[in-house]
C-alpha positions, 0 to 999 in steps of 0.5 A: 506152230503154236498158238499165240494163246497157248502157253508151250511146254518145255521139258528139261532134262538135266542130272544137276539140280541147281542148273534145273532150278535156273533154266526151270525159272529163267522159262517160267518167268517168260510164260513157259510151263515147264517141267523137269526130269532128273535124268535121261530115262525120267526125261524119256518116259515124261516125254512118251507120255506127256506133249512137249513142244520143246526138248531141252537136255543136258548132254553129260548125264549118267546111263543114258547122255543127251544124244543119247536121249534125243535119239530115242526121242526121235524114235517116238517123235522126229519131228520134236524140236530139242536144244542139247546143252553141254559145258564141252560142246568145242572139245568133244565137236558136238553139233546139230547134226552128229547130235541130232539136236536142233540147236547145240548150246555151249553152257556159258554166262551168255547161255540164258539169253541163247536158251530164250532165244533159241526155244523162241525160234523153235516155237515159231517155226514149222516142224521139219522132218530131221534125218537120224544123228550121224545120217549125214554123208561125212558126219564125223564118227563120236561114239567113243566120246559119246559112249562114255558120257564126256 
């Protein structure tokens, strides 16, 4: 849990400029320091080499999309606490658990106060120990969306 003194850091990672700019300051503004990775393979090297106490990443991105980057966060970390962001969680069936995300977000105009109140519940609860995305008994096969980046 963190500290109440202590001013958490949250890593977004995100291909689109202005949607950084916006969740960037929405945060900021609450007392977040923040920063900001232009892609999945920005986002996992700052992410290797610097704390965070939460993830927040786009799902749709070149070279390497938001599951896919969870993924290899939860090779350094499992325990990381990661939101995923899409525009097209309903058609492409993300969730929690085929994703790995913690919390799966739709991009919408209600999505700043769901991104808040969502990195607040992160920030106050216990790390958990999360199994690998799709470990779960029945959890829908989604490579080939995933694979292409949808």
């Amino acid at each position: 849990m963190i500290s109440p003194t202590a001013h958490p850091k949250i890593l977004l990672v995100d291909d689109n400029h202005d949607g950084l700019l916006v969740r960037r300051t929405l945060l900021e503004e609450i007392g977040y320091i923040v920063e900001v990775a232009a892609s999945g393979e920005e986002g996992l090297k700052r992410f290797a080499s610097s704390g965070f106490d939460v993830v927040v990443t786009d799902y749709r991105m070149p070279r390497m999309n938001g599951a896919e980057l969870i993924v290899r966060i939860r090779e350094i970390d499992p325990n990381a606490r990661v939101i995923l962001l899409s525009g097209f969680v309903d058609p492409l069936g993300l969730t929690e658990a085929n994703t790995g995300a913690d919390v799966v977000l739709l991009k919408s105009s209600n999505e700043a106060a769901h991104l808040l109140r969502s990195v607040k519940r992160l920030l106050n609860r216990g790390a958990a120990v999360r199994k690998p995305a799709g470990a779960e008994r029945g959890a829908p096969a989604r490579t080939s969306a995933m694979s292409r980046g949808a």
